[in-house]
Chimera marker file (.cmm) of the C-alpha trace (Angstrom):
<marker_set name="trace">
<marker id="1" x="0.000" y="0.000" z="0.000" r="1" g="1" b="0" radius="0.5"/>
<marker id="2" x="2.249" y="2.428" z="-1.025" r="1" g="1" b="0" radius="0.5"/>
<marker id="3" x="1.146" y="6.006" z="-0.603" r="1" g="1" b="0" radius="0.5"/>
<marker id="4" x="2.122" y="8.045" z="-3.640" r="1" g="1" b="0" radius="0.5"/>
<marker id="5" x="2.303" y="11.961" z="-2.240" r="1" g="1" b="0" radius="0.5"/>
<marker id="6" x="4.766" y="11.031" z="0.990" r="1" g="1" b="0" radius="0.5"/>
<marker id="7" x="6.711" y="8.080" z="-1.198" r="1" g="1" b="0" radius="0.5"/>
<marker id="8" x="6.607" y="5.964" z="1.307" r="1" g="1" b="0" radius="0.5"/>
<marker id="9" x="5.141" y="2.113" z="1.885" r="1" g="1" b="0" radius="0.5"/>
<marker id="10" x="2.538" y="2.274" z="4.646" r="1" g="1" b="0" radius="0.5"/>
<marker id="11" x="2.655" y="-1.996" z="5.040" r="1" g="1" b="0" radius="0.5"/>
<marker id="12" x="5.398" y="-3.607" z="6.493" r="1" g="1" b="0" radius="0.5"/>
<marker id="13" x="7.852" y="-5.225" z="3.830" r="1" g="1" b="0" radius="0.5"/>
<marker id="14" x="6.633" y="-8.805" z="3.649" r="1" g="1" b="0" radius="0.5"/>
<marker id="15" x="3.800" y="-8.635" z="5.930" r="1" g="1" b="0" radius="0.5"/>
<marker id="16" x="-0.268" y="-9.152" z="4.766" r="1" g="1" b="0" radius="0.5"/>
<marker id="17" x="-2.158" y="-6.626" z="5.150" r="1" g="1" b="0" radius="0.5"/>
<marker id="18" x="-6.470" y="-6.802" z="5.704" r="1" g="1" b="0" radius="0.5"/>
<marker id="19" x="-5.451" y="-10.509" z="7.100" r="1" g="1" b="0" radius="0.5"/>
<marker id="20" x="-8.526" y="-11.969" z="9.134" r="1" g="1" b="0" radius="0.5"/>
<marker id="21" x="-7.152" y="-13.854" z="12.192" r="1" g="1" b="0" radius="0.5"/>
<marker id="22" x="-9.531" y="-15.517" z="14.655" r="1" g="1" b="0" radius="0.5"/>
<marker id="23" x="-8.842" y="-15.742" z="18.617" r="1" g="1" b="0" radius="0.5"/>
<marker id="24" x="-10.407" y="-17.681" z="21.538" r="1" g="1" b="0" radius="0.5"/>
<marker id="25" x="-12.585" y="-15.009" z="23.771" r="1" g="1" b="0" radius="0.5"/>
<marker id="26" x="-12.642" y="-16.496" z="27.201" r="1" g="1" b="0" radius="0.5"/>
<marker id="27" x="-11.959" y="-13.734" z="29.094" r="1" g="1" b="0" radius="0.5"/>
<marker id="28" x="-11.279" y="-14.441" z="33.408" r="1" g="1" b="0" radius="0.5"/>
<marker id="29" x="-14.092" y="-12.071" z="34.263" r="1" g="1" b="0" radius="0.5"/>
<marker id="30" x="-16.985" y="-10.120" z="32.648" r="1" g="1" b="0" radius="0.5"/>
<marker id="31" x="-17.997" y="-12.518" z="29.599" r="1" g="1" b="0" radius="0.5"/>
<marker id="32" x="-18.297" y="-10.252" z="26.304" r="1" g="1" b="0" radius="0.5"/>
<marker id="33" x="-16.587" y="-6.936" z="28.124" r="1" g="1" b="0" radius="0.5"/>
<marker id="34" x="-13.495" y="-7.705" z="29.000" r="1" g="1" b="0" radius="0.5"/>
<marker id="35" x="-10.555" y="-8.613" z="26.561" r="1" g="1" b="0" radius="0.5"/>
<marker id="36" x="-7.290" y="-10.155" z="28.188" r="1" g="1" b="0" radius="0.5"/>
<marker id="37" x="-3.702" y="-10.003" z="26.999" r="1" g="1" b="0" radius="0.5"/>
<marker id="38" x="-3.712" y="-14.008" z="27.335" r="1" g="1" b="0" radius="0.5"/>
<marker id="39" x="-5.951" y="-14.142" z="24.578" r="1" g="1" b="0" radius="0.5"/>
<marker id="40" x="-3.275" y="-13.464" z="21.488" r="1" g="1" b="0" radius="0.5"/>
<marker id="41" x="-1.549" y="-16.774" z="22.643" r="1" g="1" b="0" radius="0.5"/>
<marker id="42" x="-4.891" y="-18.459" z="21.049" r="1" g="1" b="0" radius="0.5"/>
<marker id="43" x="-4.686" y="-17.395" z="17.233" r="1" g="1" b="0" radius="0.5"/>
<marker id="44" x="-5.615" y="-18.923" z="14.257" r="1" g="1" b="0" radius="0.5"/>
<marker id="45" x="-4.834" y="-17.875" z="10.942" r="1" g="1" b="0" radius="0.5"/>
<marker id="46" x="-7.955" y="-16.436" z="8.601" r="1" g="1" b="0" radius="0.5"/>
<marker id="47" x="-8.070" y="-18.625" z="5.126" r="1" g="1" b="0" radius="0.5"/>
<marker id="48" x="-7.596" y="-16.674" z="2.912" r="1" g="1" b="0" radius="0.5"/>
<marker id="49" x="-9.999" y="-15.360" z="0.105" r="1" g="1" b="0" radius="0.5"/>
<marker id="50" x="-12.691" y="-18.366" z="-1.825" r="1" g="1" b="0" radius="0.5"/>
<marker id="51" x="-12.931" y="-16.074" z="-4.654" r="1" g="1" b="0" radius="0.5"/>
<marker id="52" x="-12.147" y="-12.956" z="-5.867" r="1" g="1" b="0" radius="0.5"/>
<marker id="53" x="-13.920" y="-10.643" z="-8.597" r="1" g="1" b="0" radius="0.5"/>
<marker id="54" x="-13.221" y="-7.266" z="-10.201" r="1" g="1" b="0" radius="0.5"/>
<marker id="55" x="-16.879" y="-5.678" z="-9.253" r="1" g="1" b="0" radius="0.5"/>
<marker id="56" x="-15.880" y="-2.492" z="-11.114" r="1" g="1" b="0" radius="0.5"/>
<marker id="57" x="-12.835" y="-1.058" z="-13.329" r="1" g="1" b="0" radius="0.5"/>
<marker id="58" x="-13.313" y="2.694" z="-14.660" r="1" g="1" b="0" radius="0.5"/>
<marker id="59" x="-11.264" y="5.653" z="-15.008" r="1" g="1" b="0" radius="0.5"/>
<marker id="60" x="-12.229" y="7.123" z="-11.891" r="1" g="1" b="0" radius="0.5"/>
<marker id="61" x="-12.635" y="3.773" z="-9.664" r="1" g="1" b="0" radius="0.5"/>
<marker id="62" x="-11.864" y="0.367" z="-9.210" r="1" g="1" b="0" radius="0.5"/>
<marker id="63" x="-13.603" y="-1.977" z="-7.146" r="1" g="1" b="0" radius="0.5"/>
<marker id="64" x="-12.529" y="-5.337" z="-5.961" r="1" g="1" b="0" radius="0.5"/>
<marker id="65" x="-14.996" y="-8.310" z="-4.139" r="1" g="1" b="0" radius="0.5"/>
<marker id="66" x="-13.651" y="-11.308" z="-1.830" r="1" g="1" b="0" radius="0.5"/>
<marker id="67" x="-15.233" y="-13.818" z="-0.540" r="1" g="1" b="0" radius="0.5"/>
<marker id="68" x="-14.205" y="-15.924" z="2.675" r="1" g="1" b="0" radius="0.5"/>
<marker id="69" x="-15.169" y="-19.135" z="4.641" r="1" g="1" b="0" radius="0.5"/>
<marker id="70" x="-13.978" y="-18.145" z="8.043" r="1" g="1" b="0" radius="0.5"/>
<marker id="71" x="-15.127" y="-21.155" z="9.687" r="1" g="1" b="0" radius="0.5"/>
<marker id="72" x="-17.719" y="-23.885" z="8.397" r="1" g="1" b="0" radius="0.5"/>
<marker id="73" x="-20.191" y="-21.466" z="10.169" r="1" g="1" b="0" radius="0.5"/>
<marker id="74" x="-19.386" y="-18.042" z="9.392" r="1" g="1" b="0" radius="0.5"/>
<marker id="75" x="-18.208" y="-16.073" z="6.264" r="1" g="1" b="0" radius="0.5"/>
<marker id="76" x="-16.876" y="-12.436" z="5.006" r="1" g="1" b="0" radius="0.5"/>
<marker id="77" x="-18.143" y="-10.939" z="2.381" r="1" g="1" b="0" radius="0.5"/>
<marker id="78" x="-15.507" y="-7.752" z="1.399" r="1" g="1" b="0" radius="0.5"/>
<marker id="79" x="-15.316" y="-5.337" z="-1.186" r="1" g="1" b="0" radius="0.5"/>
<marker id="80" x="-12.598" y="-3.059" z="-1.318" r="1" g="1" b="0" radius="0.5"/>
<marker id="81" x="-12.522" y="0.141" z="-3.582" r="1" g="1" b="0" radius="0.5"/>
<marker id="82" x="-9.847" y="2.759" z="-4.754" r="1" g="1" b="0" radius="0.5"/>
<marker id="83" x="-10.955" y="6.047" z="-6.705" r="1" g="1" b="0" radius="0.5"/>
<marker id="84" x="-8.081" y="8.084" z="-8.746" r="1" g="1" b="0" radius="0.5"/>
<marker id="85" x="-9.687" y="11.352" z="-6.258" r="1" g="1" b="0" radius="0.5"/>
<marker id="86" x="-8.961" y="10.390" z="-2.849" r="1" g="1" b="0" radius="0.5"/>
<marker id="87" x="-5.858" y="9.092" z="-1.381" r="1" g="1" b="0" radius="0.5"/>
<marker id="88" x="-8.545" y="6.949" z="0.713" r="1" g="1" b="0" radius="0.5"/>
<marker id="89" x="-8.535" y="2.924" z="0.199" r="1" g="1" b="0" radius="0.5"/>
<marker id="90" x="-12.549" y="1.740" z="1.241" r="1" g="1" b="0" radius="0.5"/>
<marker id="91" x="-13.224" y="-1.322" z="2.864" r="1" g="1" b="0" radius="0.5"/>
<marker id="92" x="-16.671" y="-2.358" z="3.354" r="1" g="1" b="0" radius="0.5"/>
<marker id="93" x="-17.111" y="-5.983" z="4.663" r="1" g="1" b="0" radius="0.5"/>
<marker id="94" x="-19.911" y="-7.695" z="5.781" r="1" g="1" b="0" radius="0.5"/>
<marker id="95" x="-19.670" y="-10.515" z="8.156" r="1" g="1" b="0" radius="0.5"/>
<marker id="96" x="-21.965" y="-13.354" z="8.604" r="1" g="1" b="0" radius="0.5"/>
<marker id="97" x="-20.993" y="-14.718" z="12.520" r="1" g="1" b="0" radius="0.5"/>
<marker id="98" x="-22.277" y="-17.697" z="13.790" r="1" g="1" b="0" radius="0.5"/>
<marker id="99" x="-19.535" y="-18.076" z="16.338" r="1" g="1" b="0" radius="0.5"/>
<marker id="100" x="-19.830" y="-18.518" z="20.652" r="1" g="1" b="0" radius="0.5"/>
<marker id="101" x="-16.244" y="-17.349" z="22.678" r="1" g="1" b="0" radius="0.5"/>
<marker id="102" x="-14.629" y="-16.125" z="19.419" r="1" g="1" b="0" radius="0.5"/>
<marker id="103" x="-13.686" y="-13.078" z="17.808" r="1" g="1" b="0" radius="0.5"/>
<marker id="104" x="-12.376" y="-11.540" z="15.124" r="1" g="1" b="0" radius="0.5"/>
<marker id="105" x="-9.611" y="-9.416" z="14.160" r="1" g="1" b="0" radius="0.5"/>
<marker id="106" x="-8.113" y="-7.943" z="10.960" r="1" g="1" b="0" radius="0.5"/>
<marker id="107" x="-4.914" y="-6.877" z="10.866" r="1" g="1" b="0" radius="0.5"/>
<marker id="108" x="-2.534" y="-4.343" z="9.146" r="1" g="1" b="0" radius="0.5"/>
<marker id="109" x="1.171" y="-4.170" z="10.149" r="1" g="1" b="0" radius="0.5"/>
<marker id="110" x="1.826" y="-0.721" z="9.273" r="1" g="1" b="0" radius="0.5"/>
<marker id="111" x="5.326" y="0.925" z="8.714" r="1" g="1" b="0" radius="0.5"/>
<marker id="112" x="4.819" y="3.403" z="11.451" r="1" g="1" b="0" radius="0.5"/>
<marker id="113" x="6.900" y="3.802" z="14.185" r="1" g="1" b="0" radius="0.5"/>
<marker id="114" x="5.290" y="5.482" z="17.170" r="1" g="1" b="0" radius="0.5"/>
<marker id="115" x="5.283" y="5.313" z="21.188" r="1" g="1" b="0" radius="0.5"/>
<marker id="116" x="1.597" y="5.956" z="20.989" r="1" g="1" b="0" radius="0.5"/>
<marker id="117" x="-1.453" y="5.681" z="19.032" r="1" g="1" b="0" radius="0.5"/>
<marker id="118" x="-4.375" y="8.272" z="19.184" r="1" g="1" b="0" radius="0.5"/>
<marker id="119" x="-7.839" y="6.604" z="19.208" r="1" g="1" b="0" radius="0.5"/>
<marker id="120" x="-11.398" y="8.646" z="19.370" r="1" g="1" b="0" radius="0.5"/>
<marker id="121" x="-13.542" y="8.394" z="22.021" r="1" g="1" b="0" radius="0.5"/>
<marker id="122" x="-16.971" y="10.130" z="23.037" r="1" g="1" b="0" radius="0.5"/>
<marker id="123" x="-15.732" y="13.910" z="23.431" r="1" g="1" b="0" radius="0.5"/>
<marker id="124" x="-12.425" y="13.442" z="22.426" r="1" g="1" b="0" radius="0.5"/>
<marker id="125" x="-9.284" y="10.811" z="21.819" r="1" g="1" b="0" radius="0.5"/>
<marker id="126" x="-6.445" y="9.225" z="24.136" r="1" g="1" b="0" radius="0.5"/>
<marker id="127" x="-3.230" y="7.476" z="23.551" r="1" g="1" b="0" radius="0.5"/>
<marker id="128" x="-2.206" y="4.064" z="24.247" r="1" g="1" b="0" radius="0.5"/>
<marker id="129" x="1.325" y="2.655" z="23.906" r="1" g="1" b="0" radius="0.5"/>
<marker id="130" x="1.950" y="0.425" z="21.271" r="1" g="1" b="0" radius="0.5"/>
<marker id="131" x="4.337" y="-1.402" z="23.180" r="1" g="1" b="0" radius="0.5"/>
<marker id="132" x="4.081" y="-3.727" z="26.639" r="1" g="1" b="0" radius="0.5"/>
<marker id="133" x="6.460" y="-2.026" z="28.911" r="1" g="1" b="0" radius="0.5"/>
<marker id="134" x="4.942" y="-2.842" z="31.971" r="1" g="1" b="0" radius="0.5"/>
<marker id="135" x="2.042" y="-4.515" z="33.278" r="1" g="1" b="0" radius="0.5"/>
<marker id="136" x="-0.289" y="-0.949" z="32.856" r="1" g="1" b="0" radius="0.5"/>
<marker id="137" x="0.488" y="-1.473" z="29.313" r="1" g="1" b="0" radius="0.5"/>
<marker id="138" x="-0.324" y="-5.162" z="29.276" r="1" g="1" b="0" radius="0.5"/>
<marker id="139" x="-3.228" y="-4.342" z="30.945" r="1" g="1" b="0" radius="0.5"/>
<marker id="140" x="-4.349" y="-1.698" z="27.793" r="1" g="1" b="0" radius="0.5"/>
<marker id="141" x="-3.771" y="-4.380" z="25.286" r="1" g="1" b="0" radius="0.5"/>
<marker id="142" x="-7.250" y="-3.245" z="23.128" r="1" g="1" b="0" radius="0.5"/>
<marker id="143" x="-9.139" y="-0.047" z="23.030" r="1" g="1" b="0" radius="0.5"/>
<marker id="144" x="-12.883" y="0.768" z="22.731" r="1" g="1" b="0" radius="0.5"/>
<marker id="145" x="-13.015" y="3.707" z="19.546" r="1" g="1" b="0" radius="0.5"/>
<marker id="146" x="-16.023" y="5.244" z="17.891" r="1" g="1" b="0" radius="0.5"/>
<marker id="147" x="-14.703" y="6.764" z="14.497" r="1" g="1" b="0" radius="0.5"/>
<marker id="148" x="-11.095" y="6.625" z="13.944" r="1" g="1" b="0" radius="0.5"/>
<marker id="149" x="-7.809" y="5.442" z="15.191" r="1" g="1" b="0" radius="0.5"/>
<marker id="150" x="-4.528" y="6.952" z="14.313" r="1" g="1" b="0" radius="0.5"/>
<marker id="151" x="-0.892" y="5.684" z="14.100" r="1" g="1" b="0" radius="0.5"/>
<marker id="152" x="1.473" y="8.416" z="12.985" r="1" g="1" b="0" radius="0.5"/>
<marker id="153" x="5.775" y="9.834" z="13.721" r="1" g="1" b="0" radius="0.5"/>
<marker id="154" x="6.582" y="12.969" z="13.116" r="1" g="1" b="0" radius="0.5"/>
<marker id="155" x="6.500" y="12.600" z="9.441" r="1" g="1" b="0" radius="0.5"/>
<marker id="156" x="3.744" y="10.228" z="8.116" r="1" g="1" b="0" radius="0.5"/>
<marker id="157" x="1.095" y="8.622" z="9.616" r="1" g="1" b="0" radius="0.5"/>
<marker id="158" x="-1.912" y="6.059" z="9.002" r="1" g="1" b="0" radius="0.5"/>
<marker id="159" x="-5.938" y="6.646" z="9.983" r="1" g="1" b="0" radius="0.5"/>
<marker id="160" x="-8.599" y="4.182" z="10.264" r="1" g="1" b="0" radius="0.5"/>
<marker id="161" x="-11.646" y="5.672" z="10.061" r="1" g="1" b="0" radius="0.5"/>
<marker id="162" x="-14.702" y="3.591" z="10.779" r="1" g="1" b="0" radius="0.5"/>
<marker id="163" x="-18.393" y="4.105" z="10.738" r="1" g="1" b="0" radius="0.5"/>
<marker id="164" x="-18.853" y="1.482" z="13.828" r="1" g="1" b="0" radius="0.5"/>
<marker id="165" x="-17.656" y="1.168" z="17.054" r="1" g="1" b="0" radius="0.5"/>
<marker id="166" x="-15.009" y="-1.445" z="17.465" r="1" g="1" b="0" radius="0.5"/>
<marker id="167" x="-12.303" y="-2.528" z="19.951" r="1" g="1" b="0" radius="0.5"/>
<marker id="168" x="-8.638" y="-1.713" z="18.256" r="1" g="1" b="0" radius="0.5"/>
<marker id="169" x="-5.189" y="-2.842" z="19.076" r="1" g="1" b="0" radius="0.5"/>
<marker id="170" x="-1.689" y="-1.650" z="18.046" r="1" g="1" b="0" radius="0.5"/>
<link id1="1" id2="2" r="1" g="1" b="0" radius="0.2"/>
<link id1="2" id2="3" r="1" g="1" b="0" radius="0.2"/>
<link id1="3" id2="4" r="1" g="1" b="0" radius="0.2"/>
<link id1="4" id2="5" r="1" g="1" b="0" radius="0.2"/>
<link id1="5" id2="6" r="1" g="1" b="0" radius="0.2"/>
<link id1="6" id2="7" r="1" g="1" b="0" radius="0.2"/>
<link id1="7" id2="8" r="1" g="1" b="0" radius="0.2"/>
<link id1="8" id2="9" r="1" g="1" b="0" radius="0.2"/>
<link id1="9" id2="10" r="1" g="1" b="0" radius="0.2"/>
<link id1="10" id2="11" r="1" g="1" b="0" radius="0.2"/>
<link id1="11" id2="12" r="1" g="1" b="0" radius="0.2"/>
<link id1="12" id2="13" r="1" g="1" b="0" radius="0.2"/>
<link id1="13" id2="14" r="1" g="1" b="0" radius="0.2"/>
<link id1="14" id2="15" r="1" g="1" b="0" radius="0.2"/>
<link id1="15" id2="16" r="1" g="1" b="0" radius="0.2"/>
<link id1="16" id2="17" r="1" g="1" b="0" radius="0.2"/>
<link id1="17" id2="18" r="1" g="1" b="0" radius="0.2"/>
<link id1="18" id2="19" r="1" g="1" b="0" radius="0.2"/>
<link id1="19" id2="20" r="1" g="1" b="0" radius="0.2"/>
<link id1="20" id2="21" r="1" g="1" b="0" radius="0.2"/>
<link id1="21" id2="22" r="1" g="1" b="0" radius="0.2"/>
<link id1="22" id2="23" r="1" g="1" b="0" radius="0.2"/>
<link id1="23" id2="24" r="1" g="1" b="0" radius="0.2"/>
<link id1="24" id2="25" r="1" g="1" b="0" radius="0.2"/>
<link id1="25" id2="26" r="1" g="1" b="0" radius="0.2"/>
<link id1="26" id2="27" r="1" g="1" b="0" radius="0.2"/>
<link id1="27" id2="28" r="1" g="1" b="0" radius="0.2"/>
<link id1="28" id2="29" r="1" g="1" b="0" radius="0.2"/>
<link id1="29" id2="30" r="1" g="1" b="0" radius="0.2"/>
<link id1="30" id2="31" r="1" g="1" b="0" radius="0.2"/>
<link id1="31" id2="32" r="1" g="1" b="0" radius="0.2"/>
<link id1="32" id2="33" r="1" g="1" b="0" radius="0.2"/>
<link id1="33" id2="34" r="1" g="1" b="0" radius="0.2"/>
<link id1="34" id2="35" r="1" g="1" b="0" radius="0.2"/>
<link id1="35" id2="36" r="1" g="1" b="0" radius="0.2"/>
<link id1="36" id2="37" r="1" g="1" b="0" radius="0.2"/>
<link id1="37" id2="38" r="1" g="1" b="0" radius="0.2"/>
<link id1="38" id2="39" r="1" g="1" b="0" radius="0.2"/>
<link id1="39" id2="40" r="1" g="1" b="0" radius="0.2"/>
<link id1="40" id2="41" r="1" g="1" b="0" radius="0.2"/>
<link id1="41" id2="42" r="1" g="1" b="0" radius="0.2"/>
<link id1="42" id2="43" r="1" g="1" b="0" radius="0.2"/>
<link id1="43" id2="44" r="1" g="1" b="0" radius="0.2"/>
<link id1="44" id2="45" r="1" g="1" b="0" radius="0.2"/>
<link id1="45" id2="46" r="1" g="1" b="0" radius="0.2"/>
<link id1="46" id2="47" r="1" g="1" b="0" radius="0.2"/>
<link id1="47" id2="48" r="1" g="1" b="0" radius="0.2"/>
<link id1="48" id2="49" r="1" g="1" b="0" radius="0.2"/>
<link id1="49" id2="50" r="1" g="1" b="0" radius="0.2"/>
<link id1="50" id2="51" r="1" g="1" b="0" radius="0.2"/>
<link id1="51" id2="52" r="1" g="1" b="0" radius="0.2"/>
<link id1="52" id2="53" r="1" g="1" b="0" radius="0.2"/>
<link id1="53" id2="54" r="1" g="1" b="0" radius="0.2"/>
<link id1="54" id2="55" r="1" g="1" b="0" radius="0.2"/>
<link id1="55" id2="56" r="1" g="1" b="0" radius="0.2"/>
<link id1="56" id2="57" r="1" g="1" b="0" radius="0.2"/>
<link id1="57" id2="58" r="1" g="1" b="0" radius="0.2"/>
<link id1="58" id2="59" r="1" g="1" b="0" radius="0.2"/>
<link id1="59" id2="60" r="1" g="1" b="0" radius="0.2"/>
<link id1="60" id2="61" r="1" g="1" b="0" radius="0.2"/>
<link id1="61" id2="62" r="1" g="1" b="0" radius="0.2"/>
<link id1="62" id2="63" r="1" g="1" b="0" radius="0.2"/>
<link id1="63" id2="64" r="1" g="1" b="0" radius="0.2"/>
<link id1="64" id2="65" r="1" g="1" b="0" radius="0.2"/>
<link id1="65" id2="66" r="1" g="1" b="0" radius="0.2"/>
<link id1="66" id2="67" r="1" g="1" b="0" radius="0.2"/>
<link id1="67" id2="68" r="1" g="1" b="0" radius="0.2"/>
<link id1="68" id2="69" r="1" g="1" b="0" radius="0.2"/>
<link id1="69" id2="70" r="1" g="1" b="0" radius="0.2"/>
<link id1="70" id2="71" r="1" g="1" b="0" radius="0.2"/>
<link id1="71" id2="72" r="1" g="1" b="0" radius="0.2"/>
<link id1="72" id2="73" r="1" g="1" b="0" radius="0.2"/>
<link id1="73" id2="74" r="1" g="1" b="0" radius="0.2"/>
<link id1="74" id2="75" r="1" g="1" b="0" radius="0.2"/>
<link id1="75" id2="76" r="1" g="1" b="0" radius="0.2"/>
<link id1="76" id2="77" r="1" g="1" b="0" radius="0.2"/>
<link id1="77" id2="78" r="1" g="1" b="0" radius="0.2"/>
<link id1="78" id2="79" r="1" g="1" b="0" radius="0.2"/>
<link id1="79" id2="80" r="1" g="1" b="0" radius="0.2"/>
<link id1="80" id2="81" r="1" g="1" b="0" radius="0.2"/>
<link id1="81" id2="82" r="1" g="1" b="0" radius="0.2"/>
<link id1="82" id2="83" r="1" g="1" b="0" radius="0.2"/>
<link id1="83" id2="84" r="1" g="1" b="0" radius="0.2"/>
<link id1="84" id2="85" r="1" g="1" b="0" radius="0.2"/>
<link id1="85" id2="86" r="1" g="1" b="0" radius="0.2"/>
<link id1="86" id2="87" r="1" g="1" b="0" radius="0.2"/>
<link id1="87" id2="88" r="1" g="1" b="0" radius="0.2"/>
<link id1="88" id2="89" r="1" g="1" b="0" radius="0.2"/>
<link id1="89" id2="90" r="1" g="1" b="0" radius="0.2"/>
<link id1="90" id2="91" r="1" g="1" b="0" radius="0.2"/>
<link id1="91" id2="92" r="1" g="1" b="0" radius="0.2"/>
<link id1="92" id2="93" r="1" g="1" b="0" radius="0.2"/>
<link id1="93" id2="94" r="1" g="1" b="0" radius="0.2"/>
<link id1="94" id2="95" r="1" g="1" b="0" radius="0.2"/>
<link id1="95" id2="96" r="1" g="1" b="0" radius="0.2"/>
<link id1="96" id2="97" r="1" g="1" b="0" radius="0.2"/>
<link id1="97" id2="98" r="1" g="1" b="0" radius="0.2"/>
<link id1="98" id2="99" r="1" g="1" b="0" radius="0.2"/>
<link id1="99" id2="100" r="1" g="1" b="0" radius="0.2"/>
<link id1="100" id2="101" r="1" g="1" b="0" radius="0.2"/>
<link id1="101" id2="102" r="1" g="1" b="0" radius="0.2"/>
<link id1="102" id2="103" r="1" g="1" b="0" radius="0.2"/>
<link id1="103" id2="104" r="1" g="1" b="0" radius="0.2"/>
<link id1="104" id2="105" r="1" g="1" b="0" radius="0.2"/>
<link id1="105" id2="106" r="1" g="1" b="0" radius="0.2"/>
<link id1="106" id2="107" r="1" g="1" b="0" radius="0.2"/>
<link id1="107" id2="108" r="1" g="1" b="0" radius="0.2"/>
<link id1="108" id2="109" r="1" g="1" b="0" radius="0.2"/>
<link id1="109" id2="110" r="1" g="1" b="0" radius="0.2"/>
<link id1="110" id2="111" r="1" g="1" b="0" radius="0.2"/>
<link id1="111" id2="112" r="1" g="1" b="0" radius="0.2"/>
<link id1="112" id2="113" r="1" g="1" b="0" radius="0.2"/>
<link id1="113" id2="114" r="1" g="1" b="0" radius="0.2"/>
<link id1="114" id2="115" r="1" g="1" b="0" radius="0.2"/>
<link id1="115" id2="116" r="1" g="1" b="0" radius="0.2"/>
<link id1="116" id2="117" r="1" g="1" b="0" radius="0.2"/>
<link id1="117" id2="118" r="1" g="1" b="0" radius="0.2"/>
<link id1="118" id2="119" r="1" g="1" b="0" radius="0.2"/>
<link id1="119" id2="120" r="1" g="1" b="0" radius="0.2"/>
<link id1="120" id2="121" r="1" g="1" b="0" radius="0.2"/>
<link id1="121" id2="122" r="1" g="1" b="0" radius="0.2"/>
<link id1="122" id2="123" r="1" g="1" b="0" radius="0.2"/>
<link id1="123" id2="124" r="1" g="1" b="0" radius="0.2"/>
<link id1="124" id2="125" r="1" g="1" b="0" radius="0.2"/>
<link id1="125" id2="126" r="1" g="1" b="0" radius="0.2"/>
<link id1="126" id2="127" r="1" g="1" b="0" radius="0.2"/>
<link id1="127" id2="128" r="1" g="1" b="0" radius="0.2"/>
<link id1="128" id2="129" r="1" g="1" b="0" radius="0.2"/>
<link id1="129" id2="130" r="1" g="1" b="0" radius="0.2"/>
<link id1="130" id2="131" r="1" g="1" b="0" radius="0.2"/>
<link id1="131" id2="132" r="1" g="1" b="0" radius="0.2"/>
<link id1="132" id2="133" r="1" g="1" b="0" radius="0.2"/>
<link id1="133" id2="134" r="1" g="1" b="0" radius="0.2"/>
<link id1="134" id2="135" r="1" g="1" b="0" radius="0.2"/>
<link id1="135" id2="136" r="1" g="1" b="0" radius="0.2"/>
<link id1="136" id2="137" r="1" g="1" b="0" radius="0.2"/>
<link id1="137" id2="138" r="1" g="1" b="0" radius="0.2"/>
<link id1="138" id2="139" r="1" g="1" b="0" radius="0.2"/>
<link id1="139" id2="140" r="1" g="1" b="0" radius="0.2"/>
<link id1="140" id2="141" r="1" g="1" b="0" radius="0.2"/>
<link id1="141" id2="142" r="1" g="1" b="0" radius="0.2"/>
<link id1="142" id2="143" r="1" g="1" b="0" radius="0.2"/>
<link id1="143" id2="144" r="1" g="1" b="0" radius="0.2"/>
<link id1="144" id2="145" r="1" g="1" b="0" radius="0.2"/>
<link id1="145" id2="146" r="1" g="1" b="0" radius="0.2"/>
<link id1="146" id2="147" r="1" g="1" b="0" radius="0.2"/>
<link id1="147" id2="148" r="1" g="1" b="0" radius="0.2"/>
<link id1="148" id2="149" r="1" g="1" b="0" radius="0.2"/>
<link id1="149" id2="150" r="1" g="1" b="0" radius="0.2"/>
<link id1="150" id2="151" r="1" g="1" b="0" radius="0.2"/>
<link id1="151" id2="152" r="1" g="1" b="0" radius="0.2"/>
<link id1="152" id2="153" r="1" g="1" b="0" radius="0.2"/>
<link id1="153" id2="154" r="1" g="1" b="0" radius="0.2"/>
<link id1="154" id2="155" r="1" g="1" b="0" radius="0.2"/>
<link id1="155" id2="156" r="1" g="1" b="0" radius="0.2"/>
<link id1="156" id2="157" r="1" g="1" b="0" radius="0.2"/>
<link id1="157" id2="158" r="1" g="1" b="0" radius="0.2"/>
<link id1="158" id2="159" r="1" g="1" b="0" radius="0.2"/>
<link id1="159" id2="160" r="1" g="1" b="0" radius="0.2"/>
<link id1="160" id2="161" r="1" g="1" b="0" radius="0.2"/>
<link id1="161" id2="162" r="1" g="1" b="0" radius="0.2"/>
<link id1="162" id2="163" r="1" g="1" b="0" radius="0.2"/>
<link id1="163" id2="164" r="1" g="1" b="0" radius="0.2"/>
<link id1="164" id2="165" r="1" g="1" b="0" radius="0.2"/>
<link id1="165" id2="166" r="1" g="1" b="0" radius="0.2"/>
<link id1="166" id2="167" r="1" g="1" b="0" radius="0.2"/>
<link id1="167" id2="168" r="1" g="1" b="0" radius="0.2"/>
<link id1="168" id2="169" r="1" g="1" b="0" radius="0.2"/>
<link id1="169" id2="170" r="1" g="1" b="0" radius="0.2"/>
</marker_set>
């Protein structure tokens, strides 16, 4: 993903990005509120795509269309879209979950180095480390954000922006 105006790669050489991975959710306390650190020693891989279709192709826009089978049970359906006006790369998935102590996550490894990222919350953002120093960081290993999250140095920096409200890690 290689962002044209600041030359620079925004994925990590050699890494996937949009990769689906699947982890065990069987948290100590608080069933569906509480995420624990323990829980990214449980991953499985996401297949990867069933098929793949070129949904449109003009001058101003391209659209492509996956299809997964995340488990027997439960599937993504995921279009992703580039237009020649916006530096902006559109993801809109759909997910079909039929799945009990489970979740999902999709990652991108970004080629950001940062001490912090900046996540939005209801009347305004916070930071979280993106590294496990000590067990207060351990202990902020996701973070609850309504409309965007933010990973950026002093010289080029990443933004998902979201219309939901998910839990994000980095």
């Amino acid at each position: 993903l290689f962002d044209k105006r600041a030359q620079r790669e925004s994925i990590q050489p050699g890494q996937p990005a949009n990769h689906f991975v699947l982890f065990d959710d069987q948290p100590v306390f608080w069933d569906a509120w509480d995420v624990d650190a323990f829980h990214l020693e449980k991953r499985v891989e996401g297949p990867a795509a069933r098929s793949c279709r070129i949904t449109e192709s003009g001058p101003l826009r391209v659209s492509v269309a996956f299809a997964y089978d995340l488990t027997p049970n439960s599937t993504i359906e995921q279009t992703i879209s580039l237009t020649a006006v916006s530096p902006r790369l559109d993801f809109n998935t759909q997910v079909e979950w039929h799945e009990q102590h489970k979740f999902l996550k999709v990652e991108f490894p970004l080629n950001v180095r940062a001490m912090n990222a900046t996540y939005e919350i209801q009347f305004g953002h916070l930071q979280r480390p993106t590294h496990f120093n000590t067990s207060w960081d351990m202990a902020r290993c996701e973070v609850v954000a309504h409309r965007w999250a933010d990973l950026s140095d002093s010289s080029f920096g990443v933004a998902l922006l979201n219309d939901c409200k998910y839990g994000h890690a980095t």
